[in-house]
BALOBA-1460 file (C-alpha; in Angstrom, 3 decimals):
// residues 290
<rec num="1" residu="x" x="14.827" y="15.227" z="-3.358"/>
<rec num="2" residu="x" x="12.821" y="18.360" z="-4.893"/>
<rec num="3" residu="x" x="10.105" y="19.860" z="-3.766"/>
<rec num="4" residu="x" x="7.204" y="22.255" z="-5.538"/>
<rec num="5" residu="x" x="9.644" y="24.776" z="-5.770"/>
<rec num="6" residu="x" x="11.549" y="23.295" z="-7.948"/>
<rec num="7" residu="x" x="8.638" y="22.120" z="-9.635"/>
<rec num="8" residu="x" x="8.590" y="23.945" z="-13.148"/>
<rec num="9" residu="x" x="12.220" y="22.866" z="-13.897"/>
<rec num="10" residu="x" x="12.050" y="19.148" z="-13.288"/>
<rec num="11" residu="x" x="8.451" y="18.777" z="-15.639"/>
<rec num="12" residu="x" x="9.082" y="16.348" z="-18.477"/>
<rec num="13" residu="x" x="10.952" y="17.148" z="-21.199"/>
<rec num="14" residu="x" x="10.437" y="13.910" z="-23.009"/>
<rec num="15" residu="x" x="6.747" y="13.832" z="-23.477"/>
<rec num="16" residu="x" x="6.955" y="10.017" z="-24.582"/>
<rec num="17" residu="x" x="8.641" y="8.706" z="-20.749"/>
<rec num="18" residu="x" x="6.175" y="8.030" z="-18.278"/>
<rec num="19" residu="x" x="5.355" y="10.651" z="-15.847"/>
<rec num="20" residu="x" x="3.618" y="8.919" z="-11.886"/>
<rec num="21" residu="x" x="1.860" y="11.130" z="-10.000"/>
<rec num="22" residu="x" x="1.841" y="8.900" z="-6.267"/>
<rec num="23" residu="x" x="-1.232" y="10.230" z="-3.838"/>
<rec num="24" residu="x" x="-1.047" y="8.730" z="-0.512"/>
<rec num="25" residu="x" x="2.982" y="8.747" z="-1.330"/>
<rec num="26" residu="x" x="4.475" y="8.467" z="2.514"/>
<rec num="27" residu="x" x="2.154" y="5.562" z="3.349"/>
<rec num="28" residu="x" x="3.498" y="1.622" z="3.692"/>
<rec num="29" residu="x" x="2.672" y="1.249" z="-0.011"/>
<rec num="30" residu="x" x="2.637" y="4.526" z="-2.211"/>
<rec num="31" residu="x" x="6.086" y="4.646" z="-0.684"/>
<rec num="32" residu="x" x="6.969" y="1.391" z="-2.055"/>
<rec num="33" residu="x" x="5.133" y="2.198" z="-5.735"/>
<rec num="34" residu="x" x="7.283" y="5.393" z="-5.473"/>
<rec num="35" residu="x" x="10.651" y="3.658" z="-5.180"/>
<rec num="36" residu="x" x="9.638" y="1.055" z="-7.697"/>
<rec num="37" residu="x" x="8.454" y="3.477" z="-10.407"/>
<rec num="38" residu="x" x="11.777" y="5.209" z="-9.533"/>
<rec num="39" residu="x" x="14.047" y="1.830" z="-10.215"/>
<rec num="40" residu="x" x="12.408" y="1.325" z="-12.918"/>
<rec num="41" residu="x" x="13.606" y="4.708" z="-14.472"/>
<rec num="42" residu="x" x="10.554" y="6.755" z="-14.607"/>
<rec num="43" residu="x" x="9.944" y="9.965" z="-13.599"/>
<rec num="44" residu="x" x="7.576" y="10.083" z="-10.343"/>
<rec num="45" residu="x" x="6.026" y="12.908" z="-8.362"/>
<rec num="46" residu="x" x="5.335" y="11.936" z="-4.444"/>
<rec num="47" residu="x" x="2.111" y="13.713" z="-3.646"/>
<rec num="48" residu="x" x="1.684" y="14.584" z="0.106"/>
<rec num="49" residu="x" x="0.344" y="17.543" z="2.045"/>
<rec num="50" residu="x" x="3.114" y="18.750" z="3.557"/>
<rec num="51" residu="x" x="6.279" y="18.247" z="1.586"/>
<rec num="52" residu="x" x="8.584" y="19.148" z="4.387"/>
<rec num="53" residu="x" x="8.023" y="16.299" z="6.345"/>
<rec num="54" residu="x" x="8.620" y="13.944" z="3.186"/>
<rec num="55" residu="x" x="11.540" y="11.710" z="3.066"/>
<rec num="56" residu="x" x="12.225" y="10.130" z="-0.683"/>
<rec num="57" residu="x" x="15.343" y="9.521" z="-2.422"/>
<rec num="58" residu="x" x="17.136" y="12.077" z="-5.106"/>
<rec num="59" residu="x" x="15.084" y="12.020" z="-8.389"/>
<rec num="60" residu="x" x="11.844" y="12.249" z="-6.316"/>
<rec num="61" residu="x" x="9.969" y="14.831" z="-6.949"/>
<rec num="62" residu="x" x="7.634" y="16.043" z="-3.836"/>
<rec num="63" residu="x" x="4.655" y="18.020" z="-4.925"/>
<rec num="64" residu="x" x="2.172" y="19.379" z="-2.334"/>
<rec num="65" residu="x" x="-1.700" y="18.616" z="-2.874"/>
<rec num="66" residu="x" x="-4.614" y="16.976" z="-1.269"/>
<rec num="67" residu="x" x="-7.426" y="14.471" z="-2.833"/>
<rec num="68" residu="x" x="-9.877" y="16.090" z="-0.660"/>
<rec num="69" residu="x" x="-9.515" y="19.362" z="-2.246"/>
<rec num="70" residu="x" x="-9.494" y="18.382" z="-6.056"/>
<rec num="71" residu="x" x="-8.087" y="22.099" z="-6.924"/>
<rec num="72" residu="x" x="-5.040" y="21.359" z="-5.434"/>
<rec num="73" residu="x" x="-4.013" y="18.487" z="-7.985"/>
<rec num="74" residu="x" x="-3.780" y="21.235" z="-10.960"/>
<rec num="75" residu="x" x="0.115" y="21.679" z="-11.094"/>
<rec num="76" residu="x" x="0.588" y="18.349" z="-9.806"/>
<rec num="77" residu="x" x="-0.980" y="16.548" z="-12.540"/>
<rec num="78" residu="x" x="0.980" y="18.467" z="-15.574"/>
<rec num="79" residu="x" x="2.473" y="16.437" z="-18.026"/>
<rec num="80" residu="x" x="1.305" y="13.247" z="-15.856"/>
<rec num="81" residu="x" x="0.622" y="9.954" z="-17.402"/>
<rec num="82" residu="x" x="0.451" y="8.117" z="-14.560"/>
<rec num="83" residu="x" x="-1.670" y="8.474" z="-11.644"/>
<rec num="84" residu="x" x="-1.998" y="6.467" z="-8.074"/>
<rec num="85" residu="x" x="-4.761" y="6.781" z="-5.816"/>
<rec num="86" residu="x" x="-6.060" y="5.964" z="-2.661"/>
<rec num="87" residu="x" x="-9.738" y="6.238" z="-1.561"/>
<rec num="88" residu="x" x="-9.519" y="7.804" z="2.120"/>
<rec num="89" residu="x" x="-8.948" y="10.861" z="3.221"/>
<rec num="90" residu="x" x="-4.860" y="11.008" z="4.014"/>
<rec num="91" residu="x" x="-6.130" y="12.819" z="7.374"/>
<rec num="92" residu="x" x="-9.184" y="11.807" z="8.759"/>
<rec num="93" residu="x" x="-9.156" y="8.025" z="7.129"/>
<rec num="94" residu="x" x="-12.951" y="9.142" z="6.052"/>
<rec num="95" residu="x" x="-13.574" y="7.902" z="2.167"/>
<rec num="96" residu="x" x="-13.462" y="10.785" z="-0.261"/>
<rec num="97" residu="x" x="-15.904" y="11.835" z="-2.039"/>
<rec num="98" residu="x" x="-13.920" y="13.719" z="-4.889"/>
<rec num="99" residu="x" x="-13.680" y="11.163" z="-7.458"/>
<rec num="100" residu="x" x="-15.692" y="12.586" z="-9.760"/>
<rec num="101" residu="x" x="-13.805" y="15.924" z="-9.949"/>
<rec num="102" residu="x" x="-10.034" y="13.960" z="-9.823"/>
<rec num="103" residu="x" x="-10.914" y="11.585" z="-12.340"/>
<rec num="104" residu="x" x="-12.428" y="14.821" z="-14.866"/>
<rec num="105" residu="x" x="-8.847" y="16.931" z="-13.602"/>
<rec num="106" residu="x" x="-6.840" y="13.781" z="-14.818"/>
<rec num="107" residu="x" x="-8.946" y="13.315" z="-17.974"/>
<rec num="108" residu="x" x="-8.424" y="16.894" z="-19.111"/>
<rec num="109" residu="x" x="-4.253" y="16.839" z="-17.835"/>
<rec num="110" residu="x" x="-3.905" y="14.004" z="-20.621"/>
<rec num="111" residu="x" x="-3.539" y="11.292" z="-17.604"/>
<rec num="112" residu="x" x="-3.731" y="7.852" z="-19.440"/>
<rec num="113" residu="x" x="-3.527" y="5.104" z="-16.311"/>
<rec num="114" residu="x" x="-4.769" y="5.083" z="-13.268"/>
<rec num="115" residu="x" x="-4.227" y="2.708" z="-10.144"/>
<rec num="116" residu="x" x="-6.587" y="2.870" z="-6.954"/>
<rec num="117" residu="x" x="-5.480" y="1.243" z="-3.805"/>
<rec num="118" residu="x" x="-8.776" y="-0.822" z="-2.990"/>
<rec num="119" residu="x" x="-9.952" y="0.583" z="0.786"/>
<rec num="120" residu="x" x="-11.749" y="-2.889" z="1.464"/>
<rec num="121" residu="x" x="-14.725" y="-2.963" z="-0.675"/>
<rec num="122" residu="x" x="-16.180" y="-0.471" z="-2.362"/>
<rec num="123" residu="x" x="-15.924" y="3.215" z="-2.368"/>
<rec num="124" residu="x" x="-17.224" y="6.358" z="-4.122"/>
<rec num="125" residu="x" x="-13.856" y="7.441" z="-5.286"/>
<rec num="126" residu="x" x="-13.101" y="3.881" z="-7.375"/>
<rec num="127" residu="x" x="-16.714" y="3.946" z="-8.635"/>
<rec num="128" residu="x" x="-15.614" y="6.935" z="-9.908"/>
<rec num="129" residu="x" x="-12.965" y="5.812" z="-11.717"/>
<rec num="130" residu="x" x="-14.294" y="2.580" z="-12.896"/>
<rec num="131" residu="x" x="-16.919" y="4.667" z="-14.202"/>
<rec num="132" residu="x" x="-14.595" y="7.079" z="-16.285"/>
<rec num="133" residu="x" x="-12.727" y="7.597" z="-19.236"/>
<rec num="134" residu="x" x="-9.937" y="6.501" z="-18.636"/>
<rec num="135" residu="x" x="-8.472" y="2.850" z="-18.382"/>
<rec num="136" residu="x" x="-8.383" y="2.007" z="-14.323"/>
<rec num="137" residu="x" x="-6.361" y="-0.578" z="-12.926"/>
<rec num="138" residu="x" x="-7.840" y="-1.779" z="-9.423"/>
<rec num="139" residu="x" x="-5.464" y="-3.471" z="-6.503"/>
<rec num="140" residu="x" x="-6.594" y="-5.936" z="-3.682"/>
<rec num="141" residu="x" x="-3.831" y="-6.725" z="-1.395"/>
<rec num="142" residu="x" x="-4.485" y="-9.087" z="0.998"/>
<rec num="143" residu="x" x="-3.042" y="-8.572" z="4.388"/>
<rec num="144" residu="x" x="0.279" y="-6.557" z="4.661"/>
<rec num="145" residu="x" x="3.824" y="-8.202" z="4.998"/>
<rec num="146" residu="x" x="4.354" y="-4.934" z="6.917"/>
<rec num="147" residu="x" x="1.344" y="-5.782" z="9.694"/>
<rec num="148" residu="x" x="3.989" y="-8.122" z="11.404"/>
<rec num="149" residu="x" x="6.076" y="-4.372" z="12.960"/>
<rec num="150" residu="x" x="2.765" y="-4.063" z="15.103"/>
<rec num="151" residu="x" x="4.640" y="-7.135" z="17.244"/>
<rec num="152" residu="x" x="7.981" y="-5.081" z="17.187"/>
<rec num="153" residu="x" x="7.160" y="-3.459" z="20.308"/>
<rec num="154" residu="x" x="6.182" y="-6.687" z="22.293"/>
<rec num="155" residu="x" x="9.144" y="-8.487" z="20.739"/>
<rec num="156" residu="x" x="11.586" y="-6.553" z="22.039"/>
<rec num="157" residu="x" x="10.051" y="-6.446" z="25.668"/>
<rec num="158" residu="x" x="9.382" y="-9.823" z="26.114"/>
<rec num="159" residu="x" x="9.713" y="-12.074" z="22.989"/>
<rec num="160" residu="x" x="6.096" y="-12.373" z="22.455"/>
<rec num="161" residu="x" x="3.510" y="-11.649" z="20.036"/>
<rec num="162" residu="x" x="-0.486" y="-11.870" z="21.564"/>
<rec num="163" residu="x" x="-3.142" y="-12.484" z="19.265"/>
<rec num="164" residu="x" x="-6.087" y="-13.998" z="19.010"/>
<rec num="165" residu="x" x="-7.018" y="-17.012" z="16.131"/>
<rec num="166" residu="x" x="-3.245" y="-17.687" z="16.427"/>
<rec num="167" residu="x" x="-4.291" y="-21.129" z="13.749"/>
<rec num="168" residu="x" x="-5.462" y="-18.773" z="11.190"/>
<rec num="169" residu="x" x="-4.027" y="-18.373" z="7.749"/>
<rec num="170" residu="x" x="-2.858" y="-15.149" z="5.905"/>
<rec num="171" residu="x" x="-1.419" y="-14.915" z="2.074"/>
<rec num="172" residu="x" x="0.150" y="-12.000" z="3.178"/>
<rec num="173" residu="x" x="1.981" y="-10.267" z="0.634"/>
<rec num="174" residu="x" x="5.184" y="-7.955" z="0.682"/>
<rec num="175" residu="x" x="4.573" y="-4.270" z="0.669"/>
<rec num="176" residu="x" x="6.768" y="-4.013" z="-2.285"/>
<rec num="177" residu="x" x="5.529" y="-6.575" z="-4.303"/>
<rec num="178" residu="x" x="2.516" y="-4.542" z="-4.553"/>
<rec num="179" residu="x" x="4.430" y="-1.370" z="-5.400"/>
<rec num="180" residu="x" x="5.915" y="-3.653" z="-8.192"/>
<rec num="181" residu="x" x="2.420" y="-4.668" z="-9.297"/>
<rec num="182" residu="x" x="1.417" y="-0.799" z="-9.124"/>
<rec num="183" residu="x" x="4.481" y="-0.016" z="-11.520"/>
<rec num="184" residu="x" x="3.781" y="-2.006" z="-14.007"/>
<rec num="185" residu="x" x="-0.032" y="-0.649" z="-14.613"/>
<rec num="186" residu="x" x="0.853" y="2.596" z="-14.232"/>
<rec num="187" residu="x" x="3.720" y="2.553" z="-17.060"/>
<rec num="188" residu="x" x="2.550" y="-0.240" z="-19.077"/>
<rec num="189" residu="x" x="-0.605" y="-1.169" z="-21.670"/>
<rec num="190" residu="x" x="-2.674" y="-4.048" z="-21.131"/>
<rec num="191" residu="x" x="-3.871" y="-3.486" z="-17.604"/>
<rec num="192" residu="x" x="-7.160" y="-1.176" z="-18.119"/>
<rec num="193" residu="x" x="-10.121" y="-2.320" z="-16.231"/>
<rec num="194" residu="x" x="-8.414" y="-4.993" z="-14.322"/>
<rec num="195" residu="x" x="-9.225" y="-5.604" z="-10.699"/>
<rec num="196" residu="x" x="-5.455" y="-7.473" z="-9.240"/>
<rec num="197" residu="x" x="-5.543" y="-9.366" z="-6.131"/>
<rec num="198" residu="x" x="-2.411" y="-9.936" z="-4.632"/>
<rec num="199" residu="x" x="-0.727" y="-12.218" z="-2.754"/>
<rec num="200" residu="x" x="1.931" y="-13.449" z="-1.249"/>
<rec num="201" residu="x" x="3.917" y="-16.831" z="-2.325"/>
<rec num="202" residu="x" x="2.303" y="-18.832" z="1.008"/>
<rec num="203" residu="x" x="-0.335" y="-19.238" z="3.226"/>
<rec num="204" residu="x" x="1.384" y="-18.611" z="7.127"/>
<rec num="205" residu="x" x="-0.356" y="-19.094" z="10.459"/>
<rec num="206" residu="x" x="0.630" y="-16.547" z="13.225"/>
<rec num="207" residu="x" x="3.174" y="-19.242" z="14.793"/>
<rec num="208" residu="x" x="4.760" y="-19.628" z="10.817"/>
<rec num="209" residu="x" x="4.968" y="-15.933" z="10.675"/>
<rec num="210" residu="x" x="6.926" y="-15.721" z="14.675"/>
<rec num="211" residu="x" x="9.210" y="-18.606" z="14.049"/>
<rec num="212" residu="x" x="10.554" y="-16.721" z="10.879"/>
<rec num="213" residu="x" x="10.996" y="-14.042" z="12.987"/>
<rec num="214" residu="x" x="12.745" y="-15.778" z="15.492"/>
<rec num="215" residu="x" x="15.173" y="-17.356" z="13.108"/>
<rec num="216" residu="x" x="15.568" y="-13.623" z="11.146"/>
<rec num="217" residu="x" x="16.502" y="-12.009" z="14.766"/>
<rec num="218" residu="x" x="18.383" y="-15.350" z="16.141"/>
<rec num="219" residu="x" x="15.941" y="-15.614" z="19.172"/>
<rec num="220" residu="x" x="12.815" y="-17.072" z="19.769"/>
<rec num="221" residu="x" x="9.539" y="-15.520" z="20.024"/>
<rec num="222" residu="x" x="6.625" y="-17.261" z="22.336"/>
<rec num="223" residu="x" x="3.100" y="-16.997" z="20.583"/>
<rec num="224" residu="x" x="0.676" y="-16.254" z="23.442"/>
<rec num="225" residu="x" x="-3.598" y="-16.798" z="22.123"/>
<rec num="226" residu="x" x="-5.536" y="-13.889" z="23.436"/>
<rec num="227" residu="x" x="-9.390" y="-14.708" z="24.191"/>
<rec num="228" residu="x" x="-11.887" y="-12.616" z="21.433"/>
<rec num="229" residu="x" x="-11.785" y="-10.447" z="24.691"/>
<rec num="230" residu="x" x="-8.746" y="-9.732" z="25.409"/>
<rec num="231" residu="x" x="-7.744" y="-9.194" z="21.578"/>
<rec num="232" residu="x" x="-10.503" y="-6.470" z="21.658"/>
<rec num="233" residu="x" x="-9.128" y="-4.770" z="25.302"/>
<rec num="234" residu="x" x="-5.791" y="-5.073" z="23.585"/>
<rec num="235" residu="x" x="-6.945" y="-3.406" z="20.323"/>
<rec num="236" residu="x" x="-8.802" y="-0.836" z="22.565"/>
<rec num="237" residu="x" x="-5.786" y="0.144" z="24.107"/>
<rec num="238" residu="x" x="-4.091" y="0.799" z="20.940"/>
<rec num="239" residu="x" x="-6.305" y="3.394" z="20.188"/>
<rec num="240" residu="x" x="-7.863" y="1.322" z="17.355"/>
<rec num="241" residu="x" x="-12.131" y="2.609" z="16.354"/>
<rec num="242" residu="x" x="-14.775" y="-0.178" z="16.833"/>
<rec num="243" residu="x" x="-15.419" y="-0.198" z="13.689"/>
<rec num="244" residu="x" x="-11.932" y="-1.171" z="12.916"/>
<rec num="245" residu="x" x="-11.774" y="-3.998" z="15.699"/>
<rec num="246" residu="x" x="-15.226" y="-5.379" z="14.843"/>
<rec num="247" residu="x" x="-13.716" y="-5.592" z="11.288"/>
<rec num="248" residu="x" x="-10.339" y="-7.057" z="12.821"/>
<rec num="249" residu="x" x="-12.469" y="-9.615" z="14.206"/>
<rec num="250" residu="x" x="-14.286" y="-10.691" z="11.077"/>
<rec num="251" residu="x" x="-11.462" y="-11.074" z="9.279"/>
<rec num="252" residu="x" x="-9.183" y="-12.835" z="11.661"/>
<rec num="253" residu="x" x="-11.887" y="-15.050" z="12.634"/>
<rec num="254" residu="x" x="-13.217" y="-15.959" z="9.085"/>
<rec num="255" residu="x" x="-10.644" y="-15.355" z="7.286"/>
<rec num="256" residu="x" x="-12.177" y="-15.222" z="3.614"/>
<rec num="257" residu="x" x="-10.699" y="-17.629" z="0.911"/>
<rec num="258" residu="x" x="-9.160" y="-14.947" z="-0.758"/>
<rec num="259" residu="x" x="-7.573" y="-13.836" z="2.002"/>
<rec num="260" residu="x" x="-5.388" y="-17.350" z="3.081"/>
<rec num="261" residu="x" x="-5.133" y="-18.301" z="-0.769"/>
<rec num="262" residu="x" x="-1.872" y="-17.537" z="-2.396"/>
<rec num="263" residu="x" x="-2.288" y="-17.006" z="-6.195"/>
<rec num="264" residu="x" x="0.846" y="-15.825" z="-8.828"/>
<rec num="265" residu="x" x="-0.950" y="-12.159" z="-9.586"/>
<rec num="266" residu="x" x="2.541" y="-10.757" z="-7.997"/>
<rec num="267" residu="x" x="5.202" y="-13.330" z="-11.066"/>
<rec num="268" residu="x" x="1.974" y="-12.563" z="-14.006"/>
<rec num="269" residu="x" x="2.251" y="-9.071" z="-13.991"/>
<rec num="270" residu="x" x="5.642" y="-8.650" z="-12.861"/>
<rec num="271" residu="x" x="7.556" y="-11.448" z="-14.373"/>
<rec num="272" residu="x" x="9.240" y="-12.441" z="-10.968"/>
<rec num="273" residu="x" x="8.139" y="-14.611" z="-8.027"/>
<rec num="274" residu="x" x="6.362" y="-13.334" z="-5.316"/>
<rec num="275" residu="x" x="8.828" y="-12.177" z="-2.247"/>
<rec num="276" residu="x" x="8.538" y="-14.455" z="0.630"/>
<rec num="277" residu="x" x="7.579" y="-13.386" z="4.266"/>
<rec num="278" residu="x" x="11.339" y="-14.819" z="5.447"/>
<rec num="279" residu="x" x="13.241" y="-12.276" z="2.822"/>
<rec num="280" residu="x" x="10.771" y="-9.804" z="4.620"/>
<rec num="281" residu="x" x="11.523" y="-10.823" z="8.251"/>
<rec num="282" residu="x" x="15.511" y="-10.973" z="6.889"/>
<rec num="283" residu="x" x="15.132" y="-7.149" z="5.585"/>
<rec num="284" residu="x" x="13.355" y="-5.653" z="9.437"/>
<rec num="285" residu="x" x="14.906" y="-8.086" z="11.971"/>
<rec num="286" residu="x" x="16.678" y="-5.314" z="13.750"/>
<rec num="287" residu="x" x="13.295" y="-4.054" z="14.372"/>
<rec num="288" residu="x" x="12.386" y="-7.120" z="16.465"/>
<rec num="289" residu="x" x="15.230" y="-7.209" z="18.085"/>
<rec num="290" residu="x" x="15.772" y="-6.403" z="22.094"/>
C-alpha cells in the first residue's frame, strides 16, 4: 500500500492505461470497485480522509481528500481517467452539495468516466453530473448481499435472525458484483449516460436467505417475525435515525418491483453470471458462526 507521500512517484507513466480515482473507497462497495479495478490491472487511487486508517492491498494507492471540500481533490485527480463517486457526505451521511465544483475539477484534470453510487433517488451531486460534460455512468443496487452481517451478531448468540415482513422478497445483489459493474464503466467505452440497476441472480425471502446461512455455517438458524413495532424498537436500539427506519419500513413492507426482480445487468456488462447469495453466505460463514 502507498499513501500521498508517495504520491508523485507512483502517477502514471503510461498516459494510455486507465487511471480510478475511488471516493467513498473504505465503504462495503468502493472497497469492492477498488479491488476489482485492481484485478483487472489498472491503476487505482483509494480516496479517503484519513489514509492511516486505510487498509488496501499492495498496488493501492491511498490518497487523502474529501468530496465536501472540492479543493482537496486537486492532486488526487492528476492524470485520472477514471472517477467514482458517492453522493453523501463520508462523515455526516448529509448529501453533498459540491457537484458542481467536482464535476468542473474532473473536467479540467482530463477525467473521461465517471460512476456515481445512486444514494436512493435523486441527489444534487448526480444532477450534477448528469448535467455535465462528461459521459456519467449511474448505479442502482438493489439491496446489499452484505445487509445479511447485521444478523451476525444475533446468530452467534442464539441462532436467530428477527425481522419483520419475514415473506418479503429481495434481488439482493453481491457487493462485488457491483464493484465488477463499476469496473467496467469506469475503464471501458460504451457506458456514458447509462443509469444500471443491479441485481442479484434470485429473488430470496428472509427464511431463503437464513437457511443458506444455516447450511454455509452447518447449523440452523430460527427466523423469528417481529411486529412493525418491535422491528422499529429494535431499529431504535441500533441507533438507526427515523428517517432511516420510516424508510426501512417502506421498503420492507412494499418492496418495489425493482427491488424483488432479478434482471442480468450484473452477466450484460460484465460478461459473467451474477454471484449467488449461497457463494456469498459460503465466503462470511465464520462470521455467523457461534
Amino acid at each position: 500500500m502507498t499513501n500521498s507521500a508517495n504520491a508523485d512517484q507512483n502517477r502514471n507513466p503510461n498516459p494510455n492505461q486507465n487511471v480510478n480515482l475511488v471516493a467513498g473507497a473504505t465503504g462495503t462497495v468502493g472497497r469492492q470497485i477498488v479491488l476489482e479495478l485492481l484485478a483487472r490491472g489498472h491503476t487505482v487511487r483509494a480516496l479517503t480522509r484519513d489514509p492511516a486508517k486505510a487498509d488496501f492491498p499492495a498496488g493501492v494507492e491511498v490518497v487523502r481528500g474529501d468530496l465536501a471540500d472540492p479543493a482537496s481533490l486537486v492532486p488526487a485527480l492528476e492524470g485520472v481517467t477514471g472517477l467514482h463517486l458517492i453522493t453523501f457526505d463520508g462523515g455526516l451521511f448529509a448529501p453533498l452539495q459540491t457537484g458542481p465544483e467536482i464535476v468542473a475539477l474532473a473536467a479540467g484534470a482530463g477525467v473521461r468516466r465517471i460512476t456515481v453510487l445512486n444514494g436512493g433517488g435523486d441527489t444534487p451531486l448526480e444532477d450534477a453530473v448528469k448535467a455535465g460534460p462528461l459521459a456519467w455512468t449511474v448505479l442502482m443496487p438493489v439491496e446489499f448481499m452484505a445487509n445479511a452481517l447485521e444478523w451476525a451478531e444475533g446468530v452467534r448468540a442464539d441462532d436467530t435472525v428477527r425481522e419483520p415482513f419475514v415473506g418479503r422478497l429481495s434481488a439482493m445483489v453481491h457487493e462485488g458484483d457491483i464493484g465488477a459493474v463499476a469496473a467496467v464503466a469506469l475503464s471501458e467505452d460504451g457506458h456514458g449516460g447509462k443509469s444500471y440497476l443491479i441485481t442479484g441472480p434470485e429473488a430470496l425471502t428472509i427464511q431463503d436467505k437464513a437457511d443458506t446461512l444455516a447450511g454455509a455455517r452447518g447449523r440452523k438458524i430460527e427466523v423469528v417475525e417481529l411486529t412493525e413495532a418491535q422491528a422499529v424498537e429494535q431499529w431504535r436500539a441500533a441507533g438507526q435515525p427515523e428517517e432511516v427506519i420510516g424508510f426501512l419500513l417502506e421498503v420492507y413492507g412494499n418492496t418495489p418491483p425493482e427491488g424483488r426482480t432479478p434482471i442480468g445487468t450484473v452477466e450484460e456488462v460484465t460478461g459473467r453470471p451474477a454471484r449467488t447469495f449461497a457463494r456469498w453466505a459460503a465466503d462470511h460463514a465464520d462470521a455467523f458462526k457461534g
